[in-house]
C-alpha positions, 0 to 999 in steps of 0.5 A, spaced: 500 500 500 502 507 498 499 512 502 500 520 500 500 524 507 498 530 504 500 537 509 499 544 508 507 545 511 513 543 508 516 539 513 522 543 516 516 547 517 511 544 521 513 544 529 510 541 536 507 534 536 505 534 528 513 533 526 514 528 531 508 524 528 510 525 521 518 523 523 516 517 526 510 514 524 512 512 516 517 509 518 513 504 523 507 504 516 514 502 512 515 496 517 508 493 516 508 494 508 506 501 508 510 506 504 509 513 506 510 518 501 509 526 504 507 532 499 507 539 502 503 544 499 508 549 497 508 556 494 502 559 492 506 563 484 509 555 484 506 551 479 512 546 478 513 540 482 519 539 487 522 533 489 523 528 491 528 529 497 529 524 502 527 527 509 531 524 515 527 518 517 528 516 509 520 518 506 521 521 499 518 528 500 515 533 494 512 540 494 508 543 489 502 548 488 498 550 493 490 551 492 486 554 498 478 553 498 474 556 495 469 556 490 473 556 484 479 552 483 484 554 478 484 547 475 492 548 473 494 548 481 492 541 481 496 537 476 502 536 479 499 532 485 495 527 479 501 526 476 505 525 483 499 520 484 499 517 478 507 516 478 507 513 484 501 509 484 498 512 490 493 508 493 490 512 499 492 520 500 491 521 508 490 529 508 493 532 515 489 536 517 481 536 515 480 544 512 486 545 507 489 539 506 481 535 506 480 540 501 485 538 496 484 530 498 477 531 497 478 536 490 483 530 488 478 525 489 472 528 484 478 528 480 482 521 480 477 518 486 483 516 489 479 514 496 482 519 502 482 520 509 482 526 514 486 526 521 484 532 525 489 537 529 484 541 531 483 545 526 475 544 527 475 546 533 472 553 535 477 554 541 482 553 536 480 556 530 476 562 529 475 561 522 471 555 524 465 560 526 464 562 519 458 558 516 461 557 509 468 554 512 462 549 517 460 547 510 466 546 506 469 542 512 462 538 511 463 537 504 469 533 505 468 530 512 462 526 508 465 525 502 472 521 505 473 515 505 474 515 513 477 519 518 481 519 524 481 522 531 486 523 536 481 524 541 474 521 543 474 529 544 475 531 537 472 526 534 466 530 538 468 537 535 468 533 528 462 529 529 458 535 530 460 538 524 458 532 519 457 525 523 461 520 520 462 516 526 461 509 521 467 510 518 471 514 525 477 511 528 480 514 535 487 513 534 491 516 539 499 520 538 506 517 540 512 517 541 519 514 541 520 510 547 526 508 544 528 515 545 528 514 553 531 508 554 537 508 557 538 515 560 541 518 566 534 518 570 537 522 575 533 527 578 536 534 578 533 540 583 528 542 577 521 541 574 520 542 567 515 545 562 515 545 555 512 547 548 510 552 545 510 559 548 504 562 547 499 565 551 493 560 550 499 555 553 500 557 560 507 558 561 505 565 564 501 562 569 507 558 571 511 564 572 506 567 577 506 560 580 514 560 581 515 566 584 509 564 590 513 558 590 520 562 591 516 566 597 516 560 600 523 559 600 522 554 595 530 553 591 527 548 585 528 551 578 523 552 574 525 549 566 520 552 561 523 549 554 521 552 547 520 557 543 514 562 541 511 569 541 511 570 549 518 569 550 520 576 551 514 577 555 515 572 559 521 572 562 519 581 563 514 578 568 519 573 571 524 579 573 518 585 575 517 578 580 524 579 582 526 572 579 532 570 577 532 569 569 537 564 566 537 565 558 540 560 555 541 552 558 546 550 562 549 543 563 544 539 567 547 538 573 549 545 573 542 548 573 543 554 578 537 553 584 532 558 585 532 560 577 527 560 572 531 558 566 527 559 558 532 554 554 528 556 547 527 550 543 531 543 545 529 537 541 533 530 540 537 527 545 538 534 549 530 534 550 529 527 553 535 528 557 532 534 560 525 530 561 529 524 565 533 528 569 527 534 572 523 533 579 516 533 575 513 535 569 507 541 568 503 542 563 499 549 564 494 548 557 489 554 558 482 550 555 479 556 555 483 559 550 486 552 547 483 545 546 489 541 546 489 535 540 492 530 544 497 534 550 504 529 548 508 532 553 504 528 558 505 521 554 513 524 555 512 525 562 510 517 562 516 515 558 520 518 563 517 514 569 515 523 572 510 525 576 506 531 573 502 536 575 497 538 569 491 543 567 484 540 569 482 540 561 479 534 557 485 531 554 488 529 560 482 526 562 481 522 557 488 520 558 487 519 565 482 513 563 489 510 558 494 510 565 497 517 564 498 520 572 497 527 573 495 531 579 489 536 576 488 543 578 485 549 575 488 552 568 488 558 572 489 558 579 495 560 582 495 557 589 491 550 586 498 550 582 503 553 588 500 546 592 501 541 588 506 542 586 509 544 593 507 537 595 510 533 590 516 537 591 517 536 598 515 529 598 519 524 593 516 518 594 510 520 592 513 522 586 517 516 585 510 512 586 506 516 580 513 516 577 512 508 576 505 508 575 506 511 569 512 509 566 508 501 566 503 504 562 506 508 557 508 501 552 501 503 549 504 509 546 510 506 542 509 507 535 509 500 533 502 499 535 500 505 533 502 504 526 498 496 526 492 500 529 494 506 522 494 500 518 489 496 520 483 502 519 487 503 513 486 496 510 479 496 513 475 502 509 479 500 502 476 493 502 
């Protein structure tokens, strides 16, 4: 089976936990005898077809032109995709995204009726996306949702956002994300004096309510670190409200055993080897989403606090419920309380075997989040609506 992943961004472009699905994942399809092939819309003046390169986990990679829904479609935008499909044979194209990329599929399907899938991000939620409010845009996302061969949610929650645009629950699959145990493994899960957080640093994220958090922490002479990983539009802000808090602020990463105490540390982004290794070695974990700005898709930070055997401390939001119900340890708390956060955090701290029992429950039931048995469950759904 050759299946196109069919994405609005090139890859270098695409962040957070999408690249690291697009990174890992083909590689367990290829190891069950499905080739991935990714096709990224590129520039919009561009009619030509660019490719293939090999992207590092070995998947030949084209761009070419981009079409944005509308009614009228330039019909030349689209020759480059047929050919690719017809020169490849394509059996399935699996659009990463429901509006853009499901408009493409859908509009590639009329044309050549390849059948197509539709895997969700998030994008038809409202929370997530102010364009979903648009009725024209509700209607486009319908059209292509009724017309797909089947669709994929990461989460009985999108699934729901999904559903109440178009019921396809006959044809729906919950298939949640991963990650790369292999990546955990062996490393140095010493705990050094510091909690972590990280992804993208964006308000809807919550990172500046850690730091109101960190600087009541500091009040009650607490000298645990505070790591926050990542990059984003609040950087800047962020580290101006840690230092009118009168907190120490440290820019750049040092070596892990030499974190200074009582700082809050903004390392900018880390990935690979380094972003495991600052996972293993921190306290705990804290994941500050917002849900009332941000319904997160899946929350992969916790399924990494899980690898690392680490307690963590999370928003009360629906996507770590749900996770809860798959093993996931956290401690709830409000997304916005800042004594509820100082608490639960102050009691983890203080008491390390509490950390080490939540620690170990979670890394007993991470295994189902390796991406082997994920990619069965890809290529079972995949089998299952192309007979």
């Amino acid at each position: 089976m050759r299946v196109l992943f069919l994405c609005r961004n090139s890859f270098e472009k695409t962040a957070g936990g999408v690249v690291e699905y697009l990174h890992y994942l083909p590689p367990a399809l290829r190891a069950l005898g499905i080739e991935i092939l990714y096709y990224a819309m590129g520039n919009e003046l561009d009619d030509t077809l660019q490719g293939p390169h090999l992207l590092p986990n070995g998947v030949p990679a084209y761009s070419g032109p981009v079409i944005k829904p509308g009614w009228f479609v330039a019909r030349n935008k689209l020759t480059a995709l047929e050919q690719l499909c017809r020169s490849e044979k394509i059996d399935l194209v699996h659009a990463q995204g429901t509006y853009r990329s499901g408009f493409v599929a859908r509009k590639l399907f009329q044309k050549m009726q390849i059948p197509y899938v539709v895997m969700s991000h998030g994008d038809v939620v409202t929370t997530n996306s102010s364009r979903m409010q648009r009725g024209s845009v509700q209607r486009r996302c319908q059209h292509i949702l009724r017309d797909a061969t089947g669709v994929i949610h990461l989460t009985p929650m999108m699934a729901e956002a999904s559903h109440a645009l178009c019921d396809a629950r006959q044809k729906s699959v919950v298939i949640g994300n991963g990650i790369d145990l292999q990546s955990f493994a062996g490393l140095d899960t010493s705990e050094q004096d510091y909690m972590l957080a990280i992804g993208r640093l964006e308000r809807e994220k919550g990172f500046h309510v850690l730091v109101d958090v960190y600087a009541a922490l500091r009040q009650q002479d607490v000298r645990t670190s505070l790591v926050i990983a990542g990059t984003g539009s609040q950087a800047q802000a962020l580290q101006t409200q840690a230092r009118a808090l009168g907190l120490t602020v440290i820019t750049e990463l040092p070596a892990l055993s030499a974190i200074p105490p009582a700082s809050i540390v903004f390392t900018g982004y880390v990935k690979g080897e380094v972003k495991c290794q600052l996972i293993s070695q921190c306290k705990l974990m804290l994941f500050p989403t917002q849900p009332a700005q941000w319904d997160e898709p899946f929350g992969i930070v916790q399924i990494e606090a899980m690898a690392a055997g680490k307690a963590l401390v999370a928003s009360d939001s629906p996507v770590t419920r749900y996770l809860q119900t798959k093993g996931l340890q956290a401690s709830l708390v409000r997304a916005d309380d800042i004594a509820g956060w100082t608490a639960q955090i102050g009691e983890l701290l203080f008491d390390p075997a509490l950390r080490k029992t939540a620690g170990d429950m979670n890394l007993q039931h991470v295994d189902q989040f390796d991406w082997q048995p994920i990619a069965v469950q890809y290529r079972d759904f995949y089998r299952n609506i192309l007979i």
